[in-house]
DRENVEXMAR-191661 format. One record per residue (C-alpha): residue in three letters; x, y, z. Coordinates in steps of 0.2 Angstrom, whole numbers, padded with zeros to 4 digits, always signed. Each point is the difference from the previous one (the first is absolute). Layout:
! residues N
alaXYZ ...
END
This chain:
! residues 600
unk+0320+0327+0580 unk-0015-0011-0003 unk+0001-0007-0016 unk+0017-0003-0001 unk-0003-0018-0002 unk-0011+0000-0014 unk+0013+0004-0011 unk+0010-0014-0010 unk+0010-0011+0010 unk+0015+0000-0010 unk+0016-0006+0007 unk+0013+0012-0003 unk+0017-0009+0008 unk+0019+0007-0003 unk+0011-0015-0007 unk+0012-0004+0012 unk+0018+0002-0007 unk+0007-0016-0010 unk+0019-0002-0002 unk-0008-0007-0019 unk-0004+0020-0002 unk+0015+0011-0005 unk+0001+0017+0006 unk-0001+0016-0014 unk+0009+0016+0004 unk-0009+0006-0012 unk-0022+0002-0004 unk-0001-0018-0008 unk-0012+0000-0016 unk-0019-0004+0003 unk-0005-0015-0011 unk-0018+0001-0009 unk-0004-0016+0011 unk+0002+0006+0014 unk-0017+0002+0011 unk-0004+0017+0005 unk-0018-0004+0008 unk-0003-0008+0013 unk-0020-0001+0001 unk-0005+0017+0000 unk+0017+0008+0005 unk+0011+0006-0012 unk+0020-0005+0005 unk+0011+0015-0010 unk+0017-0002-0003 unk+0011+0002+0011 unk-0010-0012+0009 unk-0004-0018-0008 unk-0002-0018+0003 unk+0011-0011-0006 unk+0019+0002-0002 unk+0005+0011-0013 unk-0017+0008+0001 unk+0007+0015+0015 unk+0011+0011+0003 unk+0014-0011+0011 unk+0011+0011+0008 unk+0014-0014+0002 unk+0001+0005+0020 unk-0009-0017+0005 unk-0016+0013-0001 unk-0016-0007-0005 unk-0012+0015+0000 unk-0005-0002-0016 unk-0003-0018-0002 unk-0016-0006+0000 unk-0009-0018+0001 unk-0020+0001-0004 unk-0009-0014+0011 unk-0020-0003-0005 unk-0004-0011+0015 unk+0008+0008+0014 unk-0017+0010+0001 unk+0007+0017-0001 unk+0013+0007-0008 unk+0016-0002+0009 unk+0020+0004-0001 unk+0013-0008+0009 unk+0014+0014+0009 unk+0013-0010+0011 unk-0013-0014+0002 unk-0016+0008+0002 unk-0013+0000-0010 unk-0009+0020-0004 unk-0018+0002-0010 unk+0005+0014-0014 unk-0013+0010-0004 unk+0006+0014-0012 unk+0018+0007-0008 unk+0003+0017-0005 unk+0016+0003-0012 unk-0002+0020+0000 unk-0003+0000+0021 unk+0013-0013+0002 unk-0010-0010+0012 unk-0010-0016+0004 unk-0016-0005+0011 unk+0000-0013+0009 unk-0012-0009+0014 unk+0007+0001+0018 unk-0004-0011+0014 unk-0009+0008+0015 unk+0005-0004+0017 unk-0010-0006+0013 unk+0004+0003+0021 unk-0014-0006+0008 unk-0006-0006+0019 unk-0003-0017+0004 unk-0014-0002+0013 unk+0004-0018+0004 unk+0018+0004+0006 unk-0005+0018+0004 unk+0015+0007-0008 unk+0005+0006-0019 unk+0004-0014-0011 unk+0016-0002-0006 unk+0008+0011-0014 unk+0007-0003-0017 unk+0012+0013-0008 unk-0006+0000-0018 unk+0010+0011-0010 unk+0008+0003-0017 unk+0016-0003-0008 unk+0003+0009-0014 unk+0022+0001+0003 unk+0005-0010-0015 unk-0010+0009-0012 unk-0003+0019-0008 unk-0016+0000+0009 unk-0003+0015+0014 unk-0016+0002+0009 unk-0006+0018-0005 unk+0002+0012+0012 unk-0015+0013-0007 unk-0011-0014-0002 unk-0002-0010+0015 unk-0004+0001+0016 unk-0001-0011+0017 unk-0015-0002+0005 unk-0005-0004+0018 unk-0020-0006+0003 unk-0006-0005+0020 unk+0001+0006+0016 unk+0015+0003+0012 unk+0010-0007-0012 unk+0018+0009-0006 unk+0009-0009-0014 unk+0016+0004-0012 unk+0008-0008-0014 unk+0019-0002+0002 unk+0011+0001-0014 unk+0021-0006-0002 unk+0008+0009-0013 unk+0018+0000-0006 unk+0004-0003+0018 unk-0012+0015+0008 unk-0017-0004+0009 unk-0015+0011-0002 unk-0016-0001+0009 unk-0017+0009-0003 unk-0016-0004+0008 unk-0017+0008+0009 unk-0012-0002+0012 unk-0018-0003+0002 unk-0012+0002+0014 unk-0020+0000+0001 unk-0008+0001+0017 unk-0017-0003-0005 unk-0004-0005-0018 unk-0013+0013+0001 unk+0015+0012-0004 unk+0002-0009-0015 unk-0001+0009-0017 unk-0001-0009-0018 unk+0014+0010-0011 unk+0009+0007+0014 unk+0019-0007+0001 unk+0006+0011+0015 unk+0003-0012+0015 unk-0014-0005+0005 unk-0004-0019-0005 unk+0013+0005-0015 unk+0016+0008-0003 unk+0011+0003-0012 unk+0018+0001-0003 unk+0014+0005-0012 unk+0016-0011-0006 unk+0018+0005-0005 unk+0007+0002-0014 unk+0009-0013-0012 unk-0005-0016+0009 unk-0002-0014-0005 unk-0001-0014+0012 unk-0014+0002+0016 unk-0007-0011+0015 unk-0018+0005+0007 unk+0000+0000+0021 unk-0013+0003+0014 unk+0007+0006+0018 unk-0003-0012+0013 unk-0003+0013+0012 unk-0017+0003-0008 unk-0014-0012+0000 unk-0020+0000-0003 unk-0006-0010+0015 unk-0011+0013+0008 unk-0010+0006-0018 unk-0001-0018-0006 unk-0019+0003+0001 unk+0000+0008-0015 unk+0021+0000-0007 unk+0006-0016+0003 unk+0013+0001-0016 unk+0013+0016-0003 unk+0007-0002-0018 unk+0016+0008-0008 unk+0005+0002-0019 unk+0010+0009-0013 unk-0009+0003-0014 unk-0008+0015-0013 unk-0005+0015+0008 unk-0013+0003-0012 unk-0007-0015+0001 unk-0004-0001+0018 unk-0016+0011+0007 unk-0004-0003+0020 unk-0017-0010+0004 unk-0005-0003+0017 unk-0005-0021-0002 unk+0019+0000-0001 unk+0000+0001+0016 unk-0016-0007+0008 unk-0003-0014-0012 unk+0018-0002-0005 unk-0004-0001-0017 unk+0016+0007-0007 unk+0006-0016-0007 unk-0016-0006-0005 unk-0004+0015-0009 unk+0018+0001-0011 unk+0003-0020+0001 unk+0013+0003+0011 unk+0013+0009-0014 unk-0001+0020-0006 unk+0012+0008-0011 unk+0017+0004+0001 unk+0009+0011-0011 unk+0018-0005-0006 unk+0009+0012-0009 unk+0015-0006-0010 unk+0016+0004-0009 unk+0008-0007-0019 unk+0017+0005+0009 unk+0010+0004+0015 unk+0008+0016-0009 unk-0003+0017-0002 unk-0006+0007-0017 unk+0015+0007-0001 unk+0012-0013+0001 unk-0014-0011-0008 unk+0002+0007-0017 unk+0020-0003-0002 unk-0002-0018+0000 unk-0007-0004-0016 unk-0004-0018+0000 unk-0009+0000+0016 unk-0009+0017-0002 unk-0019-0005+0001 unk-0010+0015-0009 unk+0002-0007-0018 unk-0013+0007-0007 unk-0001+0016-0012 unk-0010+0015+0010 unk+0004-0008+0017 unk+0008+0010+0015 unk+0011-0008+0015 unk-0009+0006+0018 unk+0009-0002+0017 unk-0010-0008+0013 unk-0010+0010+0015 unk+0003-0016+0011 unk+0018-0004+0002 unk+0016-0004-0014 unk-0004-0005-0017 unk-0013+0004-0017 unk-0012-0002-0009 unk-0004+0004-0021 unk-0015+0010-0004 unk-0006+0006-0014 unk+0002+0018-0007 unk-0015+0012+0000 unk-0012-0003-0012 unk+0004-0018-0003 unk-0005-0015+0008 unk+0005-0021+0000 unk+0014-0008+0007 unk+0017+0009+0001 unk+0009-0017+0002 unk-0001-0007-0013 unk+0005+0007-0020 unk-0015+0013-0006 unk-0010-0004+0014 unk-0003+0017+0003 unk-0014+0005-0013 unk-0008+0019-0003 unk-0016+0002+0010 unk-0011+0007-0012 unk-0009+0012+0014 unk-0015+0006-0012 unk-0008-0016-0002 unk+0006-0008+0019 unk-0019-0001+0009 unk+0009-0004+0016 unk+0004+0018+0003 unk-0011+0018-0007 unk+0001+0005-0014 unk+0017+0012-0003 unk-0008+0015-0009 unk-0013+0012+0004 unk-0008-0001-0015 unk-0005-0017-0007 unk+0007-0007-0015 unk+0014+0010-0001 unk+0013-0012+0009 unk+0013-0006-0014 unk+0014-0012+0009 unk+0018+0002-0001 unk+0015-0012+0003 unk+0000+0002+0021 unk-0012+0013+0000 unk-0017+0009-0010 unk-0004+0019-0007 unk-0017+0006+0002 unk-0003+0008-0018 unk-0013+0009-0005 unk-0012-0006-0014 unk+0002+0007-0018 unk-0008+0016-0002 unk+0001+0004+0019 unk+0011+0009+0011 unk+0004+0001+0018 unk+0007-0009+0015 unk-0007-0021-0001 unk+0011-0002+0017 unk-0010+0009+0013 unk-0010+0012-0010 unk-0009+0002-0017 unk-0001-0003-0017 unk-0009+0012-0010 unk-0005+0003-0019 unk+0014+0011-0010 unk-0005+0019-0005 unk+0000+0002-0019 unk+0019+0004-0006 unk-0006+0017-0008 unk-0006+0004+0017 unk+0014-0004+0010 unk+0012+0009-0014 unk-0009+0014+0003 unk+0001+0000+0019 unk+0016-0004-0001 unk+0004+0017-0011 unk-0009+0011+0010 unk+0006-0006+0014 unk+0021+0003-0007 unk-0007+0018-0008 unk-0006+0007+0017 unk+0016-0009+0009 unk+0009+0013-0013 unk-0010+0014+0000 unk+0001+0000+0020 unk+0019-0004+0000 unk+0004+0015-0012 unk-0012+0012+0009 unk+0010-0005+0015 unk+0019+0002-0010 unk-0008+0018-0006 unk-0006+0004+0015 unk+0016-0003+0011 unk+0012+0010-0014 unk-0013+0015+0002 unk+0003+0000+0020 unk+0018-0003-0002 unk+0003+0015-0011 unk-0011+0010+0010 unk+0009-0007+0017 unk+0017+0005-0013 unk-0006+0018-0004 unk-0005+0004+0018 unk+0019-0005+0005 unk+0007+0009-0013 unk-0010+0017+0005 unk+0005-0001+0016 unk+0015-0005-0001 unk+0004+0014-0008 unk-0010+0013+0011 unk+0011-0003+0013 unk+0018-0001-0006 unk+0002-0016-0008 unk+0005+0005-0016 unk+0012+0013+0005 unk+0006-0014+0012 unk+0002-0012-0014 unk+0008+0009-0010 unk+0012+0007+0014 unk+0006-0017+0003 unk+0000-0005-0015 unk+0015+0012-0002 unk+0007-0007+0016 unk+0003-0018-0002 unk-0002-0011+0014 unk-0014+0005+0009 unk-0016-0010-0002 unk-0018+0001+0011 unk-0017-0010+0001 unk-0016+0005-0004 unk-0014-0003+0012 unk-0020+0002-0004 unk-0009+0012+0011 unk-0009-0014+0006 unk+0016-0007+0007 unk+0004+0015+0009 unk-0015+0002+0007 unk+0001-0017+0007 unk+0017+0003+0007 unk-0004+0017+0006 unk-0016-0005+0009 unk-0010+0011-0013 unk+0011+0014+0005 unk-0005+0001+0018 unk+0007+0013+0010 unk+0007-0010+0013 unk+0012-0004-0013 unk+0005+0017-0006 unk+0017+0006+0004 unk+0004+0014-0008 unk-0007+0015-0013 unk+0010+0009-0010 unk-0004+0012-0015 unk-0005-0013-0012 unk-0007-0013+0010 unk-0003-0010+0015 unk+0011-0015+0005 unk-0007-0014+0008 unk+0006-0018+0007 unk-0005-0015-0007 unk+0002-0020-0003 unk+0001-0008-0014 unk-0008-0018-0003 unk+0019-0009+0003 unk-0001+0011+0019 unk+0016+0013-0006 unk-0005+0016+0008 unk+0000+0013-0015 unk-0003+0021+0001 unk-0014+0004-0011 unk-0002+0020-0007 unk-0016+0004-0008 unk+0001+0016-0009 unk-0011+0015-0001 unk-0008+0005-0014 unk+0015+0009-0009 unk+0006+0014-0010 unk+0015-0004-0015 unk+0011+0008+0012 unk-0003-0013+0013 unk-0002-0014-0010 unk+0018+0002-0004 unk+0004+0003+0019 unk-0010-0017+0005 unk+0009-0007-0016 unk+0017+0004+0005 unk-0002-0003+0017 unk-0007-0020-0004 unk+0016-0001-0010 unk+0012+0004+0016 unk-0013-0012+0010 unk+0006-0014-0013 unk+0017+0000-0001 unk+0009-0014+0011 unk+0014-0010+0000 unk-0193-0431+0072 unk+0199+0403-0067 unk-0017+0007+0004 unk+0004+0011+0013 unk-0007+0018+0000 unk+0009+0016+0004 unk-0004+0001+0015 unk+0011-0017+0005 unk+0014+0008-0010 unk+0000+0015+0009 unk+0001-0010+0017 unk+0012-0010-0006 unk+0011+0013-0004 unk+0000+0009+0016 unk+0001-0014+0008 unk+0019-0001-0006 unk+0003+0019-0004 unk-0003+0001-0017 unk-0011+0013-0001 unk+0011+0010-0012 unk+0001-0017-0013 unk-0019+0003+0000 unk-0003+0018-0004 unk-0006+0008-0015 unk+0015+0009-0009 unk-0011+0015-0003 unk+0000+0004+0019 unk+0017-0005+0005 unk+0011+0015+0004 unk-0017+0010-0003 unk-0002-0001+0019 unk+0009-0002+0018 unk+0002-0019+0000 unk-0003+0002+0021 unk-0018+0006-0004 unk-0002-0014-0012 unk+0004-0012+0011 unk-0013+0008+0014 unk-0013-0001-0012 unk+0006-0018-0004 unk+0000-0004+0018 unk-0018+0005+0003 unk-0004-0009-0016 unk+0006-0017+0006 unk-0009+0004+0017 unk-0016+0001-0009 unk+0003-0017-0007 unk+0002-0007+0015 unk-0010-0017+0000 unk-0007+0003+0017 unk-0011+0012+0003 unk+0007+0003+0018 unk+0017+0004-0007 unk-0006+0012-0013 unk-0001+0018+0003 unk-0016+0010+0006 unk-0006+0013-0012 unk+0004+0013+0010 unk+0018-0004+0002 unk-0001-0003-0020 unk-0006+0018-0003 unk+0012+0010+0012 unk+0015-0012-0008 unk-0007+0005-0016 unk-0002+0020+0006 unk+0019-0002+0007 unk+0005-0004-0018 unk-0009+0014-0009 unk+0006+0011+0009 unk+0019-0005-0002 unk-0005+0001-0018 unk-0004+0017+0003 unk+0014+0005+0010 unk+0015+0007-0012 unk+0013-0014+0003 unk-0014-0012-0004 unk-0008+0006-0015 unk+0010-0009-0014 unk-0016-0005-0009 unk-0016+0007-0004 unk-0016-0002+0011 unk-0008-0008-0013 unk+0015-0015-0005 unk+0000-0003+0019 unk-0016-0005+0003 unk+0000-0011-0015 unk+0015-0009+0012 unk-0015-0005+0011 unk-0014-0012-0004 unk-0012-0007+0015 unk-0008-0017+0002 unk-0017+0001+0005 unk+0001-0019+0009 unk+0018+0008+0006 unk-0003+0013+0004 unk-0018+0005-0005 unk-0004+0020+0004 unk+0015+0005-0010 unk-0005+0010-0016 unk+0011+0010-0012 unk-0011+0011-0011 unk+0013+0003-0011 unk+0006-0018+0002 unk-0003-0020-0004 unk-0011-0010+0012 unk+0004-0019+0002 unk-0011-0014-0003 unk+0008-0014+0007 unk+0011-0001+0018 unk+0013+0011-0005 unk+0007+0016+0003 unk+0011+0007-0014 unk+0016+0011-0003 unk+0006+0005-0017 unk+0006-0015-0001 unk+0006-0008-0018 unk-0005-0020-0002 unk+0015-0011-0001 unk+0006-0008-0015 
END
């Protein structure tokens, strides 16, 4: 604060509207004669002294007008009557410093009581001015002292203020702004008119040994810092001259940037490489320039490119020196001639000869090849290998004869697994999954990888004679149906509404008593049931099965031989799973078969 009146005392004072003065809708041109200095402050357009020499908004709003008066001994600015010191303008912060009057409350020994207050204030209402909220602060210096600024806006009152004690000034501490001898406050947002109040309630009769004054002000938050003599030499006013800085923030227009820009004529931001920003403090905008450039965005190319490679203001852009080269609203970091690397946050270093980088380059690409075509080899050896291996076993165990067999009869189609997939679904085999074995193979449950519950046979090691069994017997498993349904539903189906006869294998019918077929049928669809409960024992399935042979046997029975009638019978080893024909087929899947022809 001290040294705030050794600068120039310049009068900066807003004209005060003339009828003389027409109003402009729209940014008025800024004659060369104009005066943009005003001892050693610069006055930017929008602002200006003189009409014609500002941006008048034709509202009755003088904002931007200014006077400059060199004997008022300071420089000064007249805003509805009163006169404010300026002290700095910022176009790209959109705000002005000014100096603020600090308020004294103080107690009066003769009369024994506080003297009388006055209410300074500001009046900013008729303008585009707006005390900044981020800014400022209200500051409270004394003891037993609470004070609050009151503000009036568009017919709504807001009050802030705080409180400061000191018992002893012992307590007292020189920085420290937390209540005691000093206190601080925040304001609202978007005012712009204030009055500065002590509480009567308070006063400093019984510390006037050492406070006899309480003081109150708005002003810059970071230009204040605590020091006890405030306090207990009172000093605060002589120390400042009785004004600290306050910081205005203002507006070219009461619009949003988005309704700004459709009107044309008043539309501020002019220049080329300039950018319309809403403001943080209430209605209205301001013009900035874009990135990279720098100037005055309201007036025509007043925005010019900042060259940031030779600005000493800020460091030097590149990591590397002399590499910077500037471009129109920007810069490149490029490496020198002869030198390669990264001139923005790394290196530059000295390019490798051409032949050597050719070469590194080739050998590099030749054993990328060579590794790429020893891979390709490599997999189409496996694959053939992995091809071969199927084909051998494929047709050790029936395959071929499988193939071919279906080949012949059209229709039928199966999927191939790997033994790797069987083992995972079987469990590796485990016996705890086994559910059946037969004369050329063991059956086994399993799960493939989409959860369908599958019967697995692996196969003995096998003669020609049983490879053609196992082969034949795959091919019955894979027929189906300031529809996919498998025999086994047929057959259910069926005798469920007394077609058993529509379903039997011409071969067989009037071979045999149709009563016996329809026992065995019966005992058949028990074994299917889905329950287990409701399924027959084995027991019961064996004497049922005795009671039918020997009916066979019996002379009014024996219409077919032994052999074509147990070729009528085929077990389910999940139906019905000790159940094994020696001359006979053993199922694979839940199903118990007749000789049964497939529907067409």
């Amino acid at each position: 604060m001290k040294g705030r009146r050794w600068q120039m005392l310049l009068t900066l004072i807003i004209a005060v509207l003339v009828s003389a003065w027409p109003p402009a809708a729209a940014t008025p041109p800024t004659p060369s004669s104009c005066q943009r200095r005003c001892g050693d402050l610069d006055i930017p357009f929008p602002f200006g002294i003189g009409p014609g020499c500002y941006h008048d908004t034709g509202e009755g709003d003088i904002t931007f007008g200014f006077t400059c008066n060199r004997t008022a001994g300071g420089g000064h600015r007249t805003i509805s009557g009163e006169s404010v010191e300026v002290i700095s303008l910022s176009l790209r912060h959109g705000q002005a410093r000014i100096l603020n009057g600090i308020v004294p409350w103080c107690y009066n020994p003769a009369s024994r009581s506080m003297d009388e207050q006055t209410q300074p204030g500001l009046d900013l209402s008729d303008s585009q001015f707006r005390i900044s909220v981020e800014a400022n602060r209200l500051v409270v210096v004394g003891c037993n002292s609470f004070a609050y600024v009151r503000s009036v806006n568009t017919g709504k009152e807001y009050m802030t203020g705080c409180m400061a004690t000191c018992p002893s000034a012992g307590q007292l501490e020189n920085g420290s702004c937390s209540g005691m001898g000093c206190c601080e406050a925040a304001i609202p947002r978007g005012i712009n008119t204030y009055q500065t109040l002590f509480e009567h309630n308070f006063n400093t009769s019984n510390i006037t040994g050492f406070s006899r004054c309480s003081y109150a002000v708005l002003m810059e938050a970071a230009e204040f810092s605590f020091q006890t003599t405030y306090v207990t030499t009172g000093d605060f006013v002589e120390s400042t001259g009785g004004k600290v800085p306050l910081v205005l923030d203002w507006v070219v227009g009461k619009e949003a940037c988005h309704e700004a820009v459709r009107n044309t004529t008043a539309y501020m931001c002019v220049s080329s490489n300039s950018e319309c920003v809403d403001s943080s403090n209430g209605p209205g905008y301001l013009c900035n320039c874009s990135r990279g450039y720098d100037g005055n965005p309201y007036v025509p190319d007043g925005c010019q490119d900042v060259n940031e490679c030779d600005d000493t203001t800020s460091k030097y852009p590149c990591s590397v020196p002399g590499t910077c080269v500037n471009t129109a609203g920007g810069f490149l970091c490029s490496c020198p001639d002869k030198t390669t690397g990264n001139a923005y946050n790394g290196t530059c270093e000295a390019k490798k000869s051409q032949l050597g980088v050719r070469m590194a380059v080739g050998v590099s690409v030749g054993l990328v090849v060579l590794v790429l075509a020893t891979s390709c080899a490599y997999m189409i050896h496996q694959k053939r290998s992995l091809a071969a291996v199927k084909q051998r076993y494929f047709r050790q165990h029936g395959g071929l004869l499988l193939f071919e067999e279906m080949k012949s009869k059209q229709g039928l189609s199966f999927t191939l697994f790997t033994k790797e997939e069987l083992e995972e679904a079987s469990d590796k085999f485990n016996e705890r999954n086994v559910l059946g074995k037969g004369g050329n193979g063991t059956v086994y449950k399993g799960y493939l990888k989409d959860k369908r519950l599958v019967a697995i046979k692996k196969c003995k090691l096998i003669s020609e004679r049983q490879e053609k069994e196992f082969a034949k017997e795959m091919l019955i498993l894979s027929q189906a149906l300031e529809e996919e349904k498998n025999l086994s539903s047929h057959f259910l189906l069926a005798m469920s509404e007394n077609r058993l006869d529509e379903i039997l294998d011409e071969q067989i019918k009037g071979e045999q008593s149709i009563e016996l077929i329809e026992q065995v049928a019966e005992l058949a669809k028990e074994c299917l049931e889905m329950t287990s409960d409701k399924r027959p024992s084995m027991r019961k399935v064996a004497e049922e099965l005795d009671r039918v042979r020997k009916l066979l046997q019996h002379p009014w029975g024996q219409q077919t031989s032994d052999e074509e009638q147990k070729a009528l019978l085929v077990g389910s080893p999940s139906a019905c799973p000790e159940i094994e024909l020696s001359n006979g087929y053993f199922s694979l899947t839940d199903s118990a078969y007749l000789g049964v022809q497939s529907p067409r």
